[in-house]
C-alpha positions, -999 to +999 in steps of 0.1 A: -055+063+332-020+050+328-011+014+338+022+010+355+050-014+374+067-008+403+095-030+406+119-027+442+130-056+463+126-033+496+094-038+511+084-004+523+097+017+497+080-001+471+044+000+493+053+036+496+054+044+457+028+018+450-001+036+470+010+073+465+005+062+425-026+044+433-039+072+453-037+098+420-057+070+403-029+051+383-033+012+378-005+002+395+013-034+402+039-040+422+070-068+423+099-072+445+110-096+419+122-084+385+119-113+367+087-119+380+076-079+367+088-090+332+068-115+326+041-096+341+048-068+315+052-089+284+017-103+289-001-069+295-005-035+286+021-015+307+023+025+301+056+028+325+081+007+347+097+026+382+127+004+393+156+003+415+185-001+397+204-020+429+185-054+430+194-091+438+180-109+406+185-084+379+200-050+380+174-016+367+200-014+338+184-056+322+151-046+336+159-015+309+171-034+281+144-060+286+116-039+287+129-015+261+126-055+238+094-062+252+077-030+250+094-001+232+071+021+240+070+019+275+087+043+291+113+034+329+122+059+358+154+046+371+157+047+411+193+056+417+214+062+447+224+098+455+255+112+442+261+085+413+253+106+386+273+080+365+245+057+371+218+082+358+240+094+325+241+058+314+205+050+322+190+082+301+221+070+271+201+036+273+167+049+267+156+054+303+128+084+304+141+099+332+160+089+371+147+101+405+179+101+434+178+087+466+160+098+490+129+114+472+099+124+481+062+110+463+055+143+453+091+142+431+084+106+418+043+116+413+061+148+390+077+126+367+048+101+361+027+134+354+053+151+329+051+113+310+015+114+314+012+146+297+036+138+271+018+103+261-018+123+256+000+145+235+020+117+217-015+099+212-032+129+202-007+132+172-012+101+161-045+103+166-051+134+141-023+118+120-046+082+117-076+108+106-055+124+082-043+091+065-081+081+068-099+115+054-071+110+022-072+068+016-097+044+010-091+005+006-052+016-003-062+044-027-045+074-016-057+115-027-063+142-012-074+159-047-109+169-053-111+142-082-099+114-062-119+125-029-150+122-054-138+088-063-140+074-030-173+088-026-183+066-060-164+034-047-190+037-016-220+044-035-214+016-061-199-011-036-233-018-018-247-022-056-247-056-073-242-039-108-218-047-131-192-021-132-166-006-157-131+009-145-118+028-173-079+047-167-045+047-181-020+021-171-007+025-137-036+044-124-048+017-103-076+002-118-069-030-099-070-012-065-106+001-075-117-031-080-104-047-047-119-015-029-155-023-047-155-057-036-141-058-003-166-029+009-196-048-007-217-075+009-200-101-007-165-090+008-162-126+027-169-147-005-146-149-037-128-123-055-115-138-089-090-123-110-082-127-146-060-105-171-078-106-205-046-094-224-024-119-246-045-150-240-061-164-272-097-175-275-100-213-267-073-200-233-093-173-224-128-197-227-110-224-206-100-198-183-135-180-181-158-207-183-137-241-176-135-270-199-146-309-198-124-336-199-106-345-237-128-315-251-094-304-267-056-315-271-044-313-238-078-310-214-066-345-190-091-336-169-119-312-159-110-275-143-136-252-134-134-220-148-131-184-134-168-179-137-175-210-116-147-201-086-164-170-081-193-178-076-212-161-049-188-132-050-172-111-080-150-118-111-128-089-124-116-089-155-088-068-165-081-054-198-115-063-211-108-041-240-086-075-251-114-104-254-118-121-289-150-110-307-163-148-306-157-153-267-173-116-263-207-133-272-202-158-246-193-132-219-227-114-231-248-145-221-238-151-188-243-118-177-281-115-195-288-152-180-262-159-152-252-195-171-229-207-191-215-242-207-179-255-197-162-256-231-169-293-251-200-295-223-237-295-224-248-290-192-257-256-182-243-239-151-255-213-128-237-186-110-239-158-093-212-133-097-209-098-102-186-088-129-162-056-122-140-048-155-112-033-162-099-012-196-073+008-200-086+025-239-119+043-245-140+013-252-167+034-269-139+040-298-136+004-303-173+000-304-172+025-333-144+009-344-166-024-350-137-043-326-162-041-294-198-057-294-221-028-284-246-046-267-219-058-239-204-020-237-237-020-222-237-048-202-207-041-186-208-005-183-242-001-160-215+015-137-189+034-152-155+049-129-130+062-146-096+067-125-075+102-132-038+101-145-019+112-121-010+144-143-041+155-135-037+150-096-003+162-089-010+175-056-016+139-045+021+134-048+034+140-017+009+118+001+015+086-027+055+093-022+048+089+022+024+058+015+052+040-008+082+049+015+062+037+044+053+005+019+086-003+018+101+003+053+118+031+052+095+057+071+122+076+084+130+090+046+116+118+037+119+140+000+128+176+007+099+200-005+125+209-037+124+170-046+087+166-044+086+199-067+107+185-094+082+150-092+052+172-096+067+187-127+071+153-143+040+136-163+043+102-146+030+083-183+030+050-163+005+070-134+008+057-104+032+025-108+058+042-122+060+067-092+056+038-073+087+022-088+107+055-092+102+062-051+115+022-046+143+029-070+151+066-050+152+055-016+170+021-022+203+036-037+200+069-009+217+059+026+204+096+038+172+102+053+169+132+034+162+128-004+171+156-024+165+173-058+197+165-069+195+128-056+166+126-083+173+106-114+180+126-145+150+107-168+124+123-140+133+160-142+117+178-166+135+186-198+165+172-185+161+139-209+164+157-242+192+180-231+211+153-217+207+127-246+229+137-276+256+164-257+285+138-265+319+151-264+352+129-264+361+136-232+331+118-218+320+077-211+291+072-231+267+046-221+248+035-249+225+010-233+211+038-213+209+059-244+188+034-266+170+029-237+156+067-231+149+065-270+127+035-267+109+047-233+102+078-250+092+061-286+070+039-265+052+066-249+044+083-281+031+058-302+008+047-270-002+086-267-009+086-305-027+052-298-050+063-272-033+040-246-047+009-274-015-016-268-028-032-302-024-001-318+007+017-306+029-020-314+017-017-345+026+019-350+062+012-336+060-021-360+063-045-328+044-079-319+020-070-289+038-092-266+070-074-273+060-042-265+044-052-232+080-067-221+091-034-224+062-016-210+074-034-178+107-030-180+105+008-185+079+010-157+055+020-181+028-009-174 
């Protein structure tokens, strides 16, 4: 039942509405003072305000306003006199739900509660159904309504309880991190730990130092003794992304803590003992670089007892509407939507960089549209299919060429190639394009690729 404030410095009329309310079983409270009812409603749960606008402390029009700050969602009958239909224009212009004229009846009052009353169930309803919508198609921020990502969120439940090592194997973009949180935050050890390291472009005595801490002066630079990753999380889980990266040497030093939960700080001899579970992270088909000889079999093994691996979002392109929603509601701006056209010409991109590049593209759509409705046409040229190569090379001399943007699309595309050709192996594709690692991953993230 609905809570509400009556709010009238006469004596009997405000008893009058107070128990003909009370009577149809609202929660009512009732205040001849104004200022007293506002603090009263800022410090509870109030469903609707009824007040006169003709009072000595504070006119109904600041009751309004200051409930309308307190409480948006709260809707205010205005009491007015009869015959100042001024009065009630300007209250409805101000956000009031509705007037009632002097003199009325309870029955004409108790109408208007009921019409809000009904509306409000129907409001909540909505939302209601609209919260089990959101719910039935996310999980821990992973958002699908596809048949592949529903089975995913099935997996994440079944493996989270488990204490497992697991491997989560997709493209960049795909959200390989957000598996990981998901895992660990709906496991048992969701209160403890949750460590984070990036295995790509750190060398082996970094990543040691990083994994399993080091001793004071056991190298140039080591002033004093840090823990490692390993040792912070211990008690809760480590992931480790772009596992595909590790150094042969420090694999076999990965491969005995997980057989015998210790490990050594590096330049120490005293053994330490944890208890973590290890979630990892690759972005290539590890297997090939087992065969390859460049991954130790034995801890493919060890960290694959559970293997996910996260679809491209090529292959869930019905999931596009839902992701574009989740990022504009992200980023504030909830009252954008894309026309059914826009979302079509999204679906008939390939997204290479998966999920963080739509990610970005939405960002980079809605921030440069003041309209609330986004368009095909207000989609960028490099996101409609076959636009790109039509547009590149039609020069003519009548035309502003911008060359930056030009090199630019030749790289993107170059880059997504080479990593295609490469299997997604960042090793690989620089050294197809003839490019130092670390180079190519600067562009990766400028492009939006990574």
């Amino acid at each position: 039942m609905m809570n509400l404030v009556v709010i009238d410095d006469e004596k009997t009329k405000r008893i009058t509405m107070t128990d003909a309310l009370r009577n149809k079983g609202y929660n009512v409270e009732s205040f001849a003072s104004s200022i007293l009812a506002l603090k009263f409603i800022e410090e509870n749960q109030v469903d609707m305000v009824v007040t006169d606008i003709r009072m000595p402390e504070m006119d109904g029009f600041e009751v309004l306003e200051k409930v309308k700050e307190l409480k948006g969602n709260t809707a205010v009958i205005m009491i007015t006199a009869f015959g100042t239909i001024e009065s009630a224009v300007e209250a409805m212009k101000k956000g009031a739900f509705d007037y009632i004229t002097k003199p009325f009846s309870s029955e004409e009052l108790l109408l208007i509660v009921k019409r809000y009353e009904q509306l409000k169930n129907l409001l909540d309803e909505n939302l209601s159904l609209k919260r089990k919508l959101e719910e039935r198609y996310s999980f821990h921020n992973l958002i699908g309504k596809s048949k592949v990502m529903q089975e995913l969120f099935e997996q994440i439940e079944l493996v989270s309880d488990n204490e497992m090592s697991v491997l989560i194997e997709g493209e960049s973009g795909t959200g390989k991190e957000v598996v990981a949180n998901a895992i660990h935050y709906n496991s048992p050890r969701k209160d403890r730990q949750f460590i984070k390291l990036s295995c790509a472009a750190l060398n082996e005595s970094l990543l040691e130092s990083e994994l399993f801490g080091h001793e004071k002066g056991s190298f140039t630079g080591a002033y004093k003794e840090k823990k490692g990753r390993f040792e912070i999380a211990d008690g809760g889980s480590l992931f480790l992304d772009d596992v595909d990266d590790i150094p042969m040497s420090s694999q076999v030093k990965l491969l005995r803590v997980l057989q015998e939960r210790e490990f050594e700080r590096v330049g120490g001899t005293k053994p330490i003992k944890v208890n973590v579970r290890v979630i990892c992270a690759t972005k290539v088909d590890l297997w090939e670089k087992v065969k390859d000889g460049g991954f130790r079999e034995d801890l493919y093994y060890r960290l694959r007892v559970i293997p996910l691996k996260i679809p491209s979002l090529r292959e869930r392109k019905e999931d596009i509407p839902f992701l574009v929603s989740h990022f504009l509601k992200k980023s504030g701006r909830e009252k954008q939507k894309f026309t059914n056209e826009a979302l079509d010409v999204l679906a008939c991109y390939d997204w290479p960089g998966n999920v963080r590049q739509l990610e970005n593209a939405v960002y980079r759509i809605a921030a440069f549209t003041k309209e609330n409705e986004i368009s095909k046409e207000m989609i960028p040229r490099d996101l409609i299919c076959g636009e790109k190569q039509k547009q590149r090379f039609s020069f003519n001399s009548n035309e502003k060429v911008e060359l930056e943007k030009i090199i630019d699309d030749i790289e993107k595309e170059a880059i997504h190639w080479a990593l295609e050709k490469a299997k997604n192996n960042q090793t690989k594709a620089s050294q197809i394009l003839s490019l130092k690692r670390t180079t190519l991953r600067d562009k990766m993230k400028k492009f939006g690729i990574i």
